[in-house]
VOGU-3710 file (C-alpha; in Angstrom, 3 decimals, decimal comma):
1> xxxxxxxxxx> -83,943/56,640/61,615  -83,473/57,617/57,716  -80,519/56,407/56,156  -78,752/58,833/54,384  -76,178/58,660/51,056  -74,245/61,729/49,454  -73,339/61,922/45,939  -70,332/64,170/45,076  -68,182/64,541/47,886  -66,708/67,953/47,115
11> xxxxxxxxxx> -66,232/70,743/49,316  -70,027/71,172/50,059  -70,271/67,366/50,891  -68,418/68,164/54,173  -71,179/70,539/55,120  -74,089/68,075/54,551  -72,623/65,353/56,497  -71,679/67,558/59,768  -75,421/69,050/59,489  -76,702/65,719/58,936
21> xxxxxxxxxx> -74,683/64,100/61,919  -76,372/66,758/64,096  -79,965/65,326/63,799  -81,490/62,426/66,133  -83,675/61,307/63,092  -80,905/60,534/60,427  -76,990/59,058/59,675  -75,174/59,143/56,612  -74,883/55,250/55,642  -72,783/55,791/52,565
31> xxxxxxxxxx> -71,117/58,275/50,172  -70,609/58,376/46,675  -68,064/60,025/44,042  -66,822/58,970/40,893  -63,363/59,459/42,106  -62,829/56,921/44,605  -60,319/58,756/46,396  -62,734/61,204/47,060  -65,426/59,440/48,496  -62,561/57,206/50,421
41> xxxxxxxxxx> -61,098/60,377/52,012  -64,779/61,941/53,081  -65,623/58,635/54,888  -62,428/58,623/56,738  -62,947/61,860/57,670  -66,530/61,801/59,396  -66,139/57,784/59,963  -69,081/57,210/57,093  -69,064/53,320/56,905  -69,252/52,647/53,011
51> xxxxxxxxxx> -68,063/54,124/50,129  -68,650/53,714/46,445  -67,608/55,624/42,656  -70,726/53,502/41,325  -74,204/55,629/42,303  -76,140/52,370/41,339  -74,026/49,649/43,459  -74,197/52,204/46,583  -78,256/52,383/45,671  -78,472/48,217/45,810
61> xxxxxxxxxx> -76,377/47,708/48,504  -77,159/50,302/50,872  -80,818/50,980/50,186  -80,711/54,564/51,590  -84,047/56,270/52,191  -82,605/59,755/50,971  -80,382/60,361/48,284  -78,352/64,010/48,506  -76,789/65,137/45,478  -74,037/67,580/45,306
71> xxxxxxxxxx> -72,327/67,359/42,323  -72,589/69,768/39,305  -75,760/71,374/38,179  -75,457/69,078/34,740  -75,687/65,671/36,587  -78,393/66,593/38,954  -81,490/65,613/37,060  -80,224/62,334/35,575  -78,612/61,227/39,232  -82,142/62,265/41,156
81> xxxxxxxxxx> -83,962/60,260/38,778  -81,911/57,364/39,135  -82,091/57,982/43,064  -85,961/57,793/42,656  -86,230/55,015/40,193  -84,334/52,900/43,594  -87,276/54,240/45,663  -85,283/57,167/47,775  -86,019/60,833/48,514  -83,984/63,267/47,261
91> xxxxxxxxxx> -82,406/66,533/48,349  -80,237/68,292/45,067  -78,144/70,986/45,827  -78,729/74,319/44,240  -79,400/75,081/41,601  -81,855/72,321/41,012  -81,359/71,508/37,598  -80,009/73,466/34,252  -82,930/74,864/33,146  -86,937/74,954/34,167
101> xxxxxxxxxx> -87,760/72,727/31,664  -85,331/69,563/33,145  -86,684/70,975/37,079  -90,453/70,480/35,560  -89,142/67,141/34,203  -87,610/65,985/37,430  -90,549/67,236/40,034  -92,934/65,317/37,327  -90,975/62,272/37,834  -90,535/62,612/41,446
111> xxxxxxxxxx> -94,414/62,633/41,465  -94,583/59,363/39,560  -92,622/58,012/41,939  -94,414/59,193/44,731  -91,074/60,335/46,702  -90,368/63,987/47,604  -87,449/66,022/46,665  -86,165/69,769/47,914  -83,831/71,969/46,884  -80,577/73,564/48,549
121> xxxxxxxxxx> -82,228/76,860/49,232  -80,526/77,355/52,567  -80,540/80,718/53,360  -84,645/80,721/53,109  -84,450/78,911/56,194  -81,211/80,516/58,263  -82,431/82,186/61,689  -81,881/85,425/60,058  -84,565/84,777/57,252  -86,620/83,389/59,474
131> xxxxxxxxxx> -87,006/86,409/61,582  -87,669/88,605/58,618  -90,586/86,336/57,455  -91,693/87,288/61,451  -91,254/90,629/61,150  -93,805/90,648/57,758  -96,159/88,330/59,843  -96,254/90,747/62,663  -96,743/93,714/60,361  -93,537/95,460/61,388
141> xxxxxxxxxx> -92,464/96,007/58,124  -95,690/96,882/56,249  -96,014/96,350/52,811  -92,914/95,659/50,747  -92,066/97,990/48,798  -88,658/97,577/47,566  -86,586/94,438/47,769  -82,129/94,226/47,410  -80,047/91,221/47,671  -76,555/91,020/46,833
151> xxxxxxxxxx> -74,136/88,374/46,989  -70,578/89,230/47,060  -68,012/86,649/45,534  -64,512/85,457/45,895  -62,656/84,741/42,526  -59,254/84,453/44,412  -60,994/81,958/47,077  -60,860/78,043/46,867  -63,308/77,890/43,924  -62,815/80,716/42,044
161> xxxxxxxxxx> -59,431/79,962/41,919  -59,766/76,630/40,530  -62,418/77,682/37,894  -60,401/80,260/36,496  -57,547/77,888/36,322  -58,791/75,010/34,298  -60,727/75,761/30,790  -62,057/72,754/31,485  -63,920/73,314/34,249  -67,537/72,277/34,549
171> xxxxxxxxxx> -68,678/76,062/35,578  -67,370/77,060/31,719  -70,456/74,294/30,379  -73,226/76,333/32,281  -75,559/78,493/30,351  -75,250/81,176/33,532  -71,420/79,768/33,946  -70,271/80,893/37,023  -73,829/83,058/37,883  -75,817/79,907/37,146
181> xxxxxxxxxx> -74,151/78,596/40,484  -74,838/80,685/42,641  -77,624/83,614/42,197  -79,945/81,090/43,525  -78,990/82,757/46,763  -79,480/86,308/45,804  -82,942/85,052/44,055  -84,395/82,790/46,694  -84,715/85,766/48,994  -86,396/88,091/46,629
191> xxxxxxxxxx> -88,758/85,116/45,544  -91,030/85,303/48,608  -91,689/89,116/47,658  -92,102/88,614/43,846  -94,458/86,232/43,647  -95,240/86,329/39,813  -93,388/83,468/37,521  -92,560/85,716/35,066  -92,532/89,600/36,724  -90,483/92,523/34,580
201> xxxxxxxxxx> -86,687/92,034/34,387  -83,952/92,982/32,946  -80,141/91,726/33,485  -76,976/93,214/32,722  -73,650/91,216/32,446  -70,168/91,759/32,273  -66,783/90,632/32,855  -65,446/93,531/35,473  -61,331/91,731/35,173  -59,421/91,910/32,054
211> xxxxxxxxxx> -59,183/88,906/29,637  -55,953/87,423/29,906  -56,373/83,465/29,087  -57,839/83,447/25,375  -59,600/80,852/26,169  -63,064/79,551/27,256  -62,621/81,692/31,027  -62,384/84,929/28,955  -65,981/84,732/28,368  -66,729/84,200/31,769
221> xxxxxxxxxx> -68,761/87,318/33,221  -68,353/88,273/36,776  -70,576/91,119/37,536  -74,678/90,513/37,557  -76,965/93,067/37,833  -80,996/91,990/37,558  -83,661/94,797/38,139  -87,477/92,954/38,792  -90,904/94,525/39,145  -93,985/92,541/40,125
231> xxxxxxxxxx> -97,293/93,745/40,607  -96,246/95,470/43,957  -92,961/94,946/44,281  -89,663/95,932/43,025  -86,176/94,653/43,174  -82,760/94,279/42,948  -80,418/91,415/42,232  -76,485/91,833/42,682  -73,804/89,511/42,220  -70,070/91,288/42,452
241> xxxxxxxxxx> -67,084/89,075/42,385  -64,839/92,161/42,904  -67,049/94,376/45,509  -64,933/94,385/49,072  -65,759/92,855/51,682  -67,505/90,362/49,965  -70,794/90,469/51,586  -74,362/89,106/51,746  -76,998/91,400/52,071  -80,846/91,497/51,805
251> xxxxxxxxxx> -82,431/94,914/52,363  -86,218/95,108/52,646  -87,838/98,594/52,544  -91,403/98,418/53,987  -94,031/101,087/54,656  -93,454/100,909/58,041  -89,545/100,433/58,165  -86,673/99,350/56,504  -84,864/96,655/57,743  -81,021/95,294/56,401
261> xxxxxxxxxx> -80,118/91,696/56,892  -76,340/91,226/56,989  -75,569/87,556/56,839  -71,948/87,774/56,895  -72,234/90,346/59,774  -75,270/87,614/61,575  -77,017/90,928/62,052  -80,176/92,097/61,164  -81,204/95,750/61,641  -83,890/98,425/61,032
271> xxxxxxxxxx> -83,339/102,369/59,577  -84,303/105,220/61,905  -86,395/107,670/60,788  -85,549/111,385/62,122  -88,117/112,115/64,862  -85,803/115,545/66,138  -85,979/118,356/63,660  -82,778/120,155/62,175  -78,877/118,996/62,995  -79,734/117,190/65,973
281> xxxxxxxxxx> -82,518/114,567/64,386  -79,730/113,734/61,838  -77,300/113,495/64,617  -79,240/110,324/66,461  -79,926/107,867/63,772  -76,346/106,664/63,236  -75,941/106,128/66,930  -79,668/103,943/67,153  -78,053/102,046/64,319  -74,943/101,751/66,085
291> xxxxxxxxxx> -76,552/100,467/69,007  -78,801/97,489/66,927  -75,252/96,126/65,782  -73,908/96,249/68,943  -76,986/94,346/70,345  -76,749/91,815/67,552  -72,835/91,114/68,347  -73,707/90,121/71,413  -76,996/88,231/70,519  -73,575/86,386/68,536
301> xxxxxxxxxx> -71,631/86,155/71,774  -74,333/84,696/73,386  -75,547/82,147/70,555  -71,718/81,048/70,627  -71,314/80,473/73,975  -74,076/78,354/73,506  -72,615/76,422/70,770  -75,729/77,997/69,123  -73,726/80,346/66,571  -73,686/78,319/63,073
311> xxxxxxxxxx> -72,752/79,187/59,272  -74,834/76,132/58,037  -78,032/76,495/60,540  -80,112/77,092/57,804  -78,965/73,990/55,550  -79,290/72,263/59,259  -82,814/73,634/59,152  -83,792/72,864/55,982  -82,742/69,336/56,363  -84,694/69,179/59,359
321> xxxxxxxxxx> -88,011/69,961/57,471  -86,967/68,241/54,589  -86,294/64,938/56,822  -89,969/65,546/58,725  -91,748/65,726/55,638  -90,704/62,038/54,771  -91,167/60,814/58,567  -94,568/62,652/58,778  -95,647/62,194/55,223  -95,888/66,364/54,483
331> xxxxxxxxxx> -95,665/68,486/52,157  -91,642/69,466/51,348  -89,770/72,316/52,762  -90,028/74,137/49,498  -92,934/74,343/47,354  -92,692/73,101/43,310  -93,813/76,369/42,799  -91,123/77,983/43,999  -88,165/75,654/42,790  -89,564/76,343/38,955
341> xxxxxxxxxx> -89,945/80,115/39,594  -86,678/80,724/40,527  -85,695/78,103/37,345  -87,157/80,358/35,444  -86,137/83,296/36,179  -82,644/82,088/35,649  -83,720/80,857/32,232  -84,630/84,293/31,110  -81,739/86,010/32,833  -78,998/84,306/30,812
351> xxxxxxxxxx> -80,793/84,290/27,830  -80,915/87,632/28,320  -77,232/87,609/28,930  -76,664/85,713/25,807  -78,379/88,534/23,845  -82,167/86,967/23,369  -83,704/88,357/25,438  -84,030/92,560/26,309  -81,516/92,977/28,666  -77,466/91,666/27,360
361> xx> -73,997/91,285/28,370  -71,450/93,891/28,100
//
């Protein structure tokens, strides 16, 4: 049984202790925020037995064997450390760390240490993912050809709200602000088709809703486009905080088919190619596409009934494997490799966006 302790107990805390509560191997022991209240109100809530605002009282007295940390991006590397230094594991929540150069820093130290640390890459490992890595296995898809993800966002929802209402707000301190954030989920999916560290790209930037504030949250952008090309492989990167619905979307066109992966939706679907000439072969293909969504809504009946049907299954996956590769001695989850790839792609993407790189902000 590995004893677990969460650092930050925000709104994403709530998540990692319900996942965590659902596996045989592991209980949260503790939880940690530098606002008491915090921390005092997420034990009540999920019946956590200690809670501290000191990180390095809750390491001493609790001795946890992991350490998750989900607070903001600029504490991450100096809390992890401090988690390893006491001898624990460590799971960070994305993105890993503010730059490449602090996530080489970190996984070097982790190393010293000898402990093992993962990042919250969730979606890699939700059931939707997962059958799209099948799919390539099985040759279904072919070769990749052409990779899009998109990530719709919220500015009016419980987080954007608050970050546009405070100047102050940690997001503003980012070099990727509110991007930096959250494009790990749009990148994460293309990684695993780009597999270069530093492919062809180019990102444009802007700020889609008028500047009202005069302040610091004027210069915060809100619409991301990224174009990549590796050696094979070509791609898109969207993040739209105004786009409606707000979606998540990967789209994967193969030489064999295409195939759309609507996470909001839980649905994952392939193209039809016409196989009727004339009007009537570009009558069928909307209702064969019709008929995949109606088979995945009730692949989503079914999974609920079941009690199977879960936003967070791939977070509950990922700290699954993350959990076995401490119990079993393995290799992590997710690969060094691909935690500083993504790092660095985000490095050269805002510095693009700050105007030194080729691409810019608008």
């Amino acid at each position: 049984m590995l004893k677990i302790a969460v650092v930050g107990c925000g709104k994403i805390a709530d998540a990692h202790v319900e996942e965590i509560a659902k596996l045989a191997d592991a209980r949260v022991v503790a939880v940690c925020d530098r606002e008491l209240l915090m921390a005092e109100q997420l034990a009540a809530r999920y019946r956590v037995a200690r809670h501290f605002d000191d990180v390095d009282a809750m390491l001493e007295d609790c001795r946890p064997d992991v350490v998750h940390i989900t607070t903001p991006p600029q504490s991450h590397a100096p809390l992890a450390r401090r988690a390893l230094d006491a001898g624990c594991h460590v799971y960070v929540e994305k993105p890993f760390t503010v730059d490449r150069a602090e996530g080489e820093a970190l996984l070097a130290h982790a190393r010293a240490a000898d402990r093992k640390v993962t990042v919250g890459h969730s979606f890699a490992f939700d059931p939707l993912m997962v059958a799209v890595r099948r799919l390539r296995q099985e040759g279904l898809l072919g070769e990749a050809v052409h990779v899009e993800s998109t990530l719709g966002y919220n500015l009016s929802g419980p987080f954007g709200s608050v970050l546009l209402a405070d100047a102050a707000h940690w997001i503003h301190d980012l070099p990727g602000k509110l991007f930096q954030n959250n494009i790990d989920h749009v990148l994460h999916k293309i990684e695993e088709f780009i597999p270069e560290d530093r492919p062809w790209l180019r990102a444009l930037g802007f700020r889609r809703r008028r500047g009202t504030f005069g302040d610091e949250r004027d210069a915060l952008l809100d619409e991301l486009r990224v174009v990549m090309r590796g050696d094979r492989v070509t791609a898109y990167a969207t993040f739209s905080a105004h786009a409606v619905p707000v979606k998540q979307v990967l789209r994967v066109y193969g030489t064999r088919n295409t195939v759309t992966v609507d996470f909001t939706a839980r649905a994952l679907v392939f193209d039809h190619a016409d196989r009727l000439p004339s009007a009537i072969g570009r009558l069928l293909p909307a209702f064969a596409l019709s008929r995949e969504y109606s088979r995945a809504g009730f692949r989503n009946v079914w999974r609920f009934a079941r009690a199977d049907f879960q936003f967070f299954a791939g977070m509950n996956e990922l700290f699954r494997r993350f959990y076995a590769s401490i119990l079993e001695d393995g290799d992590p989850p997710i690969a060094e490799a691909t935690i500083l790839r993504i790092a660095g792609w985000m490095d050269e993407i805002f510095a693009q966006l700050a105007g030194e790189g080729e691409g810019g902000a608008a």
